[in-house]
C-alpha positions as CSV (number, residue, x, y, z in Angstrom):
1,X,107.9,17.2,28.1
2,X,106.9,14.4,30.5
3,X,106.8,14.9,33.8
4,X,106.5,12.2,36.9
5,X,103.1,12.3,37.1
6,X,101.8,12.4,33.3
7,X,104.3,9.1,33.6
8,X,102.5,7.5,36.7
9,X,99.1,8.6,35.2
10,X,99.8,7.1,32.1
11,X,100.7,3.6,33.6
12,X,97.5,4.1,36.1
13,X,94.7,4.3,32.7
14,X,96.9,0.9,31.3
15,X,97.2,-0.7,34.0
16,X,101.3,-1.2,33.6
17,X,103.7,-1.8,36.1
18,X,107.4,-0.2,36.0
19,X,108.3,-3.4,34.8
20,X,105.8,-2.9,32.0
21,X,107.2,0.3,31.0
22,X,110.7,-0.7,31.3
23,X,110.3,-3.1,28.7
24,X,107.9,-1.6,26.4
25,X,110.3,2.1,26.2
26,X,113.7,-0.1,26.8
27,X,114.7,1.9,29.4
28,X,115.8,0.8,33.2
29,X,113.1,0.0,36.4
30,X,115.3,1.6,38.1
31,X,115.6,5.0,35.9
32,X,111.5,5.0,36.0
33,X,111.6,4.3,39.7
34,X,113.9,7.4,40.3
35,X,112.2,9.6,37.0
36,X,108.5,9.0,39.0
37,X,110.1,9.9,42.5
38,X,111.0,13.0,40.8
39,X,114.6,12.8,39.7
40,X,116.1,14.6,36.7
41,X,115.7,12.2,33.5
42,X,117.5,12.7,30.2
43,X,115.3,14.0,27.4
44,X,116.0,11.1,25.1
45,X,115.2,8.6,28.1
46,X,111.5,11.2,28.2
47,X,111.4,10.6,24.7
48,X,111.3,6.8,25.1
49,X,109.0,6.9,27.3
50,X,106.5,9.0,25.7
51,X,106.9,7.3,22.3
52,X,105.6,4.0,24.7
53,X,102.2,5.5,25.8
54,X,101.6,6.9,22.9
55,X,101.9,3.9,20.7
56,X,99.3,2.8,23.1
57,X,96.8,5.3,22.6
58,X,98.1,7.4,25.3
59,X,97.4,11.3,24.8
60,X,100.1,13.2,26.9
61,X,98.5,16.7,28.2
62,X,100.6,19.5,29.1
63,X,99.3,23.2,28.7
64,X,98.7,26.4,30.5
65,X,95.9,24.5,32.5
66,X,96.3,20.5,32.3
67,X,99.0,18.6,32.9
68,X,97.9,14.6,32.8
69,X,97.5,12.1,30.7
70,X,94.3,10.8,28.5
71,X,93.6,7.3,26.9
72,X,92.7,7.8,23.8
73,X,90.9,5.2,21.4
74,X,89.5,4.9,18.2
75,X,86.7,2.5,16.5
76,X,87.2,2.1,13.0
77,X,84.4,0.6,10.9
78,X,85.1,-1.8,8.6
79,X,83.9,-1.6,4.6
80,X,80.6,-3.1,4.0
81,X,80.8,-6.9,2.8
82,X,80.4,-7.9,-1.0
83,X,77.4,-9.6,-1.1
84,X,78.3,-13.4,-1.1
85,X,81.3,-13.0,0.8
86,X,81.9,-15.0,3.9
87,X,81.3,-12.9,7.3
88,X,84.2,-12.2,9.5
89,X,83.5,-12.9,13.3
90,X,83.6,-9.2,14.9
91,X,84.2,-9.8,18.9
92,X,81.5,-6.1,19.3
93,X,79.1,-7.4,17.9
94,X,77.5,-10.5,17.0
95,X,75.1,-11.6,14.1
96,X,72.1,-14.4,14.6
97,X,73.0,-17.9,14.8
98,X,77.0,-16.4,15.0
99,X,79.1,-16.6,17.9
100,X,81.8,-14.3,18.2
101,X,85.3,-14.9,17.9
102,X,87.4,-15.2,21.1
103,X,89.6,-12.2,21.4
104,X,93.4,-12.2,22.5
105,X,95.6,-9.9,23.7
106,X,95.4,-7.1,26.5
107,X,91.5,-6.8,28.2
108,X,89.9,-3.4,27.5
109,X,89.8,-0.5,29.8
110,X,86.1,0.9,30.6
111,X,85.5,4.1,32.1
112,X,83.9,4.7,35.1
113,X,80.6,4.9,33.7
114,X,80.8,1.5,31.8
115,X,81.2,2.9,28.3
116,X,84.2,0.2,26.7
Protein backbone atom coordinates (compact mmCIF):
# COMPACT_ATOMS: atom_id res chain seq x y z
CA UNK A 1 0.00 0.00 0.00
CA UNK A 2 1.39 3.62 -0.53
CA UNK A 3 1.82 5.65 2.04
CA UNK A 4 2.52 9.64 2.14
CA UNK A 5 6.01 9.42 2.22
CA UNK A 6 6.79 6.38 -0.31
CA UNK A 7 4.50 9.06 -2.46
CA UNK A 8 6.70 12.24 -1.66
CA UNK A 9 9.89 10.04 -1.96
CA UNK A 10 8.90 8.81 -5.15
CA UNK A 11 8.34 12.37 -6.70
CA UNK A 12 11.73 13.56 -4.73
CA UNK A 13 14.19 10.63 -7.02
CA UNK A 14 11.93 12.09 -10.37
CA UNK A 15 12.05 15.18 -9.73
CA UNK A 16 7.94 15.67 -10.21
CA UNK A 17 5.83 18.16 -8.88
CA UNK A 18 2.16 17.48 -7.61
CA UNK A 19 1.23 18.82 -10.70
CA UNK A 20 3.37 16.14 -12.34
CA UNK A 21 1.72 13.46 -10.61
CA UNK A 22 -1.69 14.71 -10.96
CA UNK A 23 -1.40 14.41 -14.56
CA UNK A 24 0.59 11.43 -15.12
CA UNK A 25 -1.94 9.08 -12.33
CA UNK A 26 -5.13 11.30 -13.43
CA UNK A 27 -5.94 12.00 -10.14
CA UNK A 28 -6.55 15.67 -8.37
CA UNK A 29 -3.55 18.27 -6.97
CA UNK A 30 -5.57 18.63 -4.50
CA UNK A 31 -6.26 14.80 -3.48
CA UNK A 32 -2.18 14.45 -3.61
CA UNK A 33 -1.84 17.56 -1.61
CA UNK A 34 -4.17 16.23 1.14
CA UNK A 35 -2.98 12.14 0.54
CA UNK A 36 0.92 13.59 1.22
CA UNK A 37 -0.29 15.74 4.38
CA UNK A 38 -1.53 12.54 5.56
CA UNK A 39 -5.23 12.18 4.80
CA UNK A 40 -7.11 9.04 4.18
CA UNK A 41 -6.97 8.21 0.21
CA UNK A 42 -9.09 5.67 -1.59
CA UNK A 43 -7.27 2.51 -2.60
CA UNK A 44 -8.11 2.84 -6.17
CA UNK A 45 -6.83 6.62 -6.02
CA UNK A 46 -3.30 4.52 -4.26
CA UNK A 47 -3.56 2.38 -7.03
CA UNK A 48 -3.26 5.22 -9.64
CA UNK A 49 -0.69 6.51 -8.17
CA UNK A 50 1.44 3.62 -7.79
CA UNK A 51 0.81 2.37 -11.29
CA UNK A 52 2.45 6.22 -12.17
CA UNK A 53 5.94 5.60 -10.46
CA UNK A 54 6.15 2.46 -11.38
CA UNK A 55 5.71 2.90 -15.11
CA UNK A 56 8.66 5.13 -14.39
CA UNK A 57 10.90 2.80 -13.03
CA UNK A 58 9.81 3.53 -9.59
CA UNK A 59 10.29 0.38 -7.05
CA UNK A 60 7.76 0.98 -4.13
CA UNK A 61 9.34 -0.60 -0.75
CA UNK A 62 7.21 -1.58 2.05
CA UNK A 63 8.32 -4.53 4.49
CA UNK A 64 8.97 -5.40 8.04
CA UNK A 65 12.13 -2.92 7.83
CA UNK A 66 11.87 -0.37 4.75
CA UNK A 67 9.31 1.63 3.85
CA UNK A 68 10.55 4.10 0.80
CA UNK A 69 10.82 4.21 -2.45
CA UNK A 70 13.83 3.15 -5.06
CA UNK A 71 14.53 4.21 -8.79
CA UNK A 72 15.05 1.49 -10.52
CA UNK A 73 16.63 1.32 -14.06
CA UNK A 74 17.76 -1.02 -16.56
CA UNK A 75 20.41 -0.91 -19.61
CA UNK A 76 19.56 -3.16 -22.24
CA UNK A 77 22.19 -4.04 -24.86
CA UNK A 78 21.34 -4.00 -28.11
CA UNK A 79 22.06 -7.15 -30.69
CA UNK A 80 25.33 -7.03 -32.36
CA UNK A 81 25.14 -5.34 -35.97
CA UNK A 82 25.19 -7.42 -39.25
CA UNK A 83 28.24 -6.76 -40.74
CA UNK A 84 27.50 -4.05 -43.57
CA UNK A 85 24.74 -2.58 -41.77
CA UNK A 86 24.52 1.11 -41.17
CA UNK A 87 25.42 2.07 -37.39
CA UNK A 88 22.75 3.54 -35.20
CA UNK A 89 23.96 6.75 -33.22
CA UNK A 90 23.85 5.36 -29.43
CA UNK A 91 23.67 8.80 -27.13
CA UNK A 92 26.27 6.38 -24.29
CA UNK A 93 28.52 5.87 -26.27
CA UNK A 94 30.14 7.13 -29.24
CA UNK A 95 32.31 5.51 -32.14
CA UNK A 96 35.43 7.39 -33.94
CA UNK A 97 34.73 10.00 -36.41
CA UNK A 98 30.70 9.58 -35.00
CA UNK A 99 28.92 12.11 -33.08
CA UNK A 100 26.19 11.06 -31.03
CA UNK A 101 22.75 11.67 -31.55
CA UNK A 102 21.02 14.42 -29.54
CA UNK A 103 18.73 12.84 -27.00
CA UNK A 104 15.09 14.10 -26.19
CA UNK A 105 12.92 13.66 -23.51
CA UNK A 106 13.28 13.76 -19.59
CA UNK A 107 17.36 14.44 -18.41
CA UNK A 108 18.71 11.44 -16.38
CA UNK A 109 18.96 11.20 -12.77
CA UNK A 110 22.59 10.39 -11.32
CA UNK A 111 23.30 9.33 -8.00
CA UNK A 112 25.19 10.96 -5.57
CA UNK A 113 28.31 9.44 -6.52
CA UNK A 114 27.98 10.28 -10.30
CA UNK A 115 27.15 6.85 -11.61
CA UNK A 116 24.09 7.86 -14.50
Amino acid sequence: MLTPEMSRAARGLLGWTLSDLADAAGVSLMTISAFERGRPAYATTRAKLAEAFEREGIELILDETRIGAALVTVRRRRAPSPPGALARADPDRETPGQEAAPVTGRPRRTLTDGRP
